[in-house]
C-alpha positions in Angstrom: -46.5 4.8 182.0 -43.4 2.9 182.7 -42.3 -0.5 181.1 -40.7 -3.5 182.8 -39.8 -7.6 182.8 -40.8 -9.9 185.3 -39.5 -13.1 185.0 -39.2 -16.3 187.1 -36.4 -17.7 189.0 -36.9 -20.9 187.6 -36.2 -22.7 184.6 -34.1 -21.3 181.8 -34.3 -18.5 184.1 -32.4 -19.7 186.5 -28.9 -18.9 185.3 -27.8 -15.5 187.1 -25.7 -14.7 184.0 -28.4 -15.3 181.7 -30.8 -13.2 183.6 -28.1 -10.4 184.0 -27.6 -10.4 180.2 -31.5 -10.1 179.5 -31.3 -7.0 182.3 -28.6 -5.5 180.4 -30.3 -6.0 176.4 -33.7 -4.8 178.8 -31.8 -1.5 179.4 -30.0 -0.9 176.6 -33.5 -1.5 174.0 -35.5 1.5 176.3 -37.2 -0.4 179.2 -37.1 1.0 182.6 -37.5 -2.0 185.3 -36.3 -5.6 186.0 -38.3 -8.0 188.1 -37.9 -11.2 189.2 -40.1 -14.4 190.9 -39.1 -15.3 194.4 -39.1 -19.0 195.5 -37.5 -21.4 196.7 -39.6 -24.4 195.8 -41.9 -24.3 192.9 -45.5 -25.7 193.6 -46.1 -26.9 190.5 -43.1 -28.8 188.6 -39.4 -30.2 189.5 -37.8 -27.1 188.1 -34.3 -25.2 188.7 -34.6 -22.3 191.0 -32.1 -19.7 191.7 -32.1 -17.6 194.9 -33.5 -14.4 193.7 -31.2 -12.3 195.5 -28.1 -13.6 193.5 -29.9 -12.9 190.3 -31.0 -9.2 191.1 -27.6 -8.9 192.4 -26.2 -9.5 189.0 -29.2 -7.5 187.4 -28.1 -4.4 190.0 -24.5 -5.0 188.4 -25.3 -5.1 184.7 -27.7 -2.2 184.7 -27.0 1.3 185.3 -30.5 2.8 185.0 -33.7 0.6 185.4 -35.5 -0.1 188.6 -35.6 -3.5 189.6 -36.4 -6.0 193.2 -38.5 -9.0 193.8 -41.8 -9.7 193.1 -42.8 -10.6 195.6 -41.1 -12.1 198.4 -43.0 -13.6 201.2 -41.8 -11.3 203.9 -43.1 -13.8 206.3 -40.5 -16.9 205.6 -37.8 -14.5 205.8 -35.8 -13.3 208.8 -36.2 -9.4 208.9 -32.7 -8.5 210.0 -31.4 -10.6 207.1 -34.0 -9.0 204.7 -32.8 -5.6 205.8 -28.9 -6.2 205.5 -29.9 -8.4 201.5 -32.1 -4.9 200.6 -30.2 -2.1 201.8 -26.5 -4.0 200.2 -28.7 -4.2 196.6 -29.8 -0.5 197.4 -26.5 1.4 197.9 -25.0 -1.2 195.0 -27.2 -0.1 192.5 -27.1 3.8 193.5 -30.8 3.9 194.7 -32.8 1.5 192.4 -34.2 -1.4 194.5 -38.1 -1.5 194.3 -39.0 -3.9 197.3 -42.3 -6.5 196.2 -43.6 -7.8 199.2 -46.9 -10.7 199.8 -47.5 -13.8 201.1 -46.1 -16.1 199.1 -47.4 -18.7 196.8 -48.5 -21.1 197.4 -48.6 -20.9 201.1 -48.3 -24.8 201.8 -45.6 -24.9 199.7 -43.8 -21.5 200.7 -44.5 -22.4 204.6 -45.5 -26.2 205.2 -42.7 -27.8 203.1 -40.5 -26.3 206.1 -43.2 -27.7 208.7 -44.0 -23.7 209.5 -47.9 -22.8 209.7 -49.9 -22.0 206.8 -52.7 -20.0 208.0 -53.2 -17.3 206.3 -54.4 -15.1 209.3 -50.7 -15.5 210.8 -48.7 -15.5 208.1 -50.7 -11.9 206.9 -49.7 -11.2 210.1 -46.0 -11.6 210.3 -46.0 -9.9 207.1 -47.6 -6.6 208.4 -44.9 -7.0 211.5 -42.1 -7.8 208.9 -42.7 -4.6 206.7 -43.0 -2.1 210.1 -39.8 -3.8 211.3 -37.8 -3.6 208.1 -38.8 0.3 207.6 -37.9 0.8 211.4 -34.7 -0.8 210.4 -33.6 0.9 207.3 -34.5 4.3 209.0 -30.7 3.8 211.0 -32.1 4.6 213.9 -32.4 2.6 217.2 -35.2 0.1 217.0 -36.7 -1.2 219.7 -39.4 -3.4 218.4 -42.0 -5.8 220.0 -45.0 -7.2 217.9 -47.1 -10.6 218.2 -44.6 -12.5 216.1 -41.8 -10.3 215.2 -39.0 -8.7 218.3 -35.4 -6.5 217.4 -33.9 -5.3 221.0 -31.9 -2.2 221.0 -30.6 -2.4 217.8 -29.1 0.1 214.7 -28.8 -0.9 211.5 -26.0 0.6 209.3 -25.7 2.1 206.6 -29.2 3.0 205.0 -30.2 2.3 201.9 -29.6 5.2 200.1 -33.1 5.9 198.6 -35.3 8.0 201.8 -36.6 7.6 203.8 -36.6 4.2 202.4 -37.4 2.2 199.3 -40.3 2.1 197.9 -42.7 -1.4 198.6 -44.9 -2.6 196.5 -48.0 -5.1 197.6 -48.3 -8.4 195.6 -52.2 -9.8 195.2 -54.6 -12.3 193.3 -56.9 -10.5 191.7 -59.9 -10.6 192.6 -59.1 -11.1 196.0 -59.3 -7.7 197.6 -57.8 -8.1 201.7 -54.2 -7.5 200.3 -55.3 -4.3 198.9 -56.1 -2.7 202.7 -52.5 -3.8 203.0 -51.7 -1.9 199.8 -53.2 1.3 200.3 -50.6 1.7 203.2 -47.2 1.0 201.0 -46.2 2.5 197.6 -48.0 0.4 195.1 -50.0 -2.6 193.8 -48.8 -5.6 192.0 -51.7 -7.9 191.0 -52.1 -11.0 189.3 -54.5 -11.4 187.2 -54.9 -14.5 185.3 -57.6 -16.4 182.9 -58.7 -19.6 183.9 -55.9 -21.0 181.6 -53.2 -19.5 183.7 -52.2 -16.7 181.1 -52.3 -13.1 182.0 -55.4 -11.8 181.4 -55.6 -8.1 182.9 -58.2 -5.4 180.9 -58.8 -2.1 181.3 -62.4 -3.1 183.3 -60.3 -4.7 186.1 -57.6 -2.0 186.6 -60.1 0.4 186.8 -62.2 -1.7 189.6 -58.6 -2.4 191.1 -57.8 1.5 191.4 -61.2 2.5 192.5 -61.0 0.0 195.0 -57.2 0.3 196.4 -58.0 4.3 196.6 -60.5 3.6 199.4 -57.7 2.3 201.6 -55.1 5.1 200.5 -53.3 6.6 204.0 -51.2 9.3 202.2 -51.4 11.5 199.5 -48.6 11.1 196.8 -47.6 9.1 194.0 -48.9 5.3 193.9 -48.3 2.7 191.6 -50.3 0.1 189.8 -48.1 -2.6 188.4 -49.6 -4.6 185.8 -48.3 -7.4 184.3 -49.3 -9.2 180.8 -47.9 -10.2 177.2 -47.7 -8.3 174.2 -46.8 -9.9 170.7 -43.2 -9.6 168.9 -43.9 -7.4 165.5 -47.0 -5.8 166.0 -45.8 -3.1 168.1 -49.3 -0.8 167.0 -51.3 -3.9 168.7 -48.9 -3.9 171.4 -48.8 0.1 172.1 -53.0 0.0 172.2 -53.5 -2.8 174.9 -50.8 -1.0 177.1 -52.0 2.6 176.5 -55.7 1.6 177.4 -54.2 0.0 180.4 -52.7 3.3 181.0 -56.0 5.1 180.1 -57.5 2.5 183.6 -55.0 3.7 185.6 -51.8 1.7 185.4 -48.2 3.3 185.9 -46.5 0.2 184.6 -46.7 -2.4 182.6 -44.5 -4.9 182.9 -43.9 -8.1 180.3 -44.9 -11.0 182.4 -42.8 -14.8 181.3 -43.6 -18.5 182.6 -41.4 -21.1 182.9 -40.7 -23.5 180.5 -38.4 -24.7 177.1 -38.0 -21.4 174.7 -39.3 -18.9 177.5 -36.1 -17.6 177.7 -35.4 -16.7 174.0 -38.5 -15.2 173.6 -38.0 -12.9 176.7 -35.4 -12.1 174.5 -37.0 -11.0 171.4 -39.1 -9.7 173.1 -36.6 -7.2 175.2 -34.8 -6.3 172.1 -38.3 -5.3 170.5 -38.2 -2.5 173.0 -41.3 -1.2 175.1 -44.7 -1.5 174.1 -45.6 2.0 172.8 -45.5 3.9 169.4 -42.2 5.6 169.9 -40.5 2.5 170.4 -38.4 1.3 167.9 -36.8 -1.9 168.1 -33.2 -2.0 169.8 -33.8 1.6 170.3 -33.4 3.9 173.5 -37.1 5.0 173.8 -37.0 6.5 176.9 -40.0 6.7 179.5 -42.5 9.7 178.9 -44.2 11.1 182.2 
């Protein structure tokens, strides 16, 4: 099991040096990956929003040693070429640690039909399937020649690669229960669901990530490492309580857990204790450099 953050890009979170310093206490107190919302209007609330590529810039340039990338961006409201050139810069900054989250976006009408682009869901699945084959075609440096439904890229190389190959490593965002996105999974690196309560909190057990797995291993292509990226809260100072709801997440099936934040007044000081704590798991100590044990 490995530990991570994923926080918005909204709020109190929406300072790039605040975010860069709670990367850099993240890494320095043991925890191995750095995540961050991608939007560029929020749904729900007039809220601050920083573009999420400046913050994992600065996350890429506090950090030496955690994992870190979006999660997720809607592939489909982004042009690919640009996506390739903003993924392979972060890759080859950070010396090979970009994880790329990819999904549709949420929510759609306000991802998509605040720009007066199409919401379906059918389409926009779509383009993301296109945008994903595209942007591996691209970062292979090869010539591409591509021509799908939606998506085109005429006789062209892309330069340098990233410097992780033959590429980074995509992970699938979904709402749990909905299963589709997990046909789209099975074909990439990992899964990153949500799973809320009816209040909106996390709410992930070890029932669903077992259901999850069992399901997303139907739609495996290829044999290798896969990773199931769950995301929940655990409490400051009581790091036994803490270390049993992540191990018997890990027991399901998970190969991450990551420390999932809102926004909203005080959410960034308690990502904070909460960082400095250290991971959730018995050999954590707090402000300690509890390493990750495979």
């Amino acid at each position: 099991m490995r530990y991570g953050l994923c926080v918005p890009c909204l709020g109190e979170f929406a300072d790039p040096r605040q975010v860069a310093e709670l990367a850099r206490r993240a890494e320095e107190s043991g925890w191995d990956g750095f995540y961050v919302w991608d939007h560029v209007v929020f749904p729900f609330a007039a809220v601050e929003v920083a573009d999420p590529w400046v913050l994992l810039t600065m996350v890429a340039a506090a950090t030496e040693r955690v994992t870190f990338g979006p999660l997720v961006t809607p592939v489909a409201r982004r042009r690919t070429g640009a996506l390739a050139r903003q993924t392979t810069s972060l890759d080859r900054l950070s010396g090979g640690r970009l994880v790329l989250g990819a999904g549709l976006g949420f929510t759609l009408e306000a991802e998509y039909g605040t720009w007066g682009e199409p919401v379906e869901a059918r389409e926009i699945a779509e383009r993301l399937d296109e945008g994903l084959a595209l942007l591996t075609e691209l970062w292979s440096g090869e010539k591409v020649d591509f021509h799908g439904r939606h998506l085109t890229a005429t006789d062209v190389t892309f330069l340098p690669t990233p410097v992780q190959r033959p590429r980074p490593p995509i992970w699938i965002g979904c709402n749990w229960p909905n299963r589709l996105p997990l046909r789209r999974a099975g074909r990439w690196d990992g899964v990153a669901p949500m799973i809320v309560g009816p209040d909106g909190s996390f709410a992930p057990t070890p029932a669903i990530v077992t259901e999850l797995l069992t399901a997303v291993t139907e739609y495996r292509v290829a044999a290798g490492h896969f990773d199931v990226v769950i995301t929940g809260r655990t409490p400051v100072g009581q790091p036994d309580a803490a270390a049993a709801t992540v191990d018997a997440i890990a027991a399901a099936g998970a190969t991450w857990w990551l420390e999932g934040f809102h926004p909203g007044p005080g959410q960034y000081e308690e990502a904070l204790r909460r960082v400095t704590a250290g991971p959730p798991r018995a050999d954590s100590a707090p402000g300690g450099d509890a390493r990750k044990k495979e």
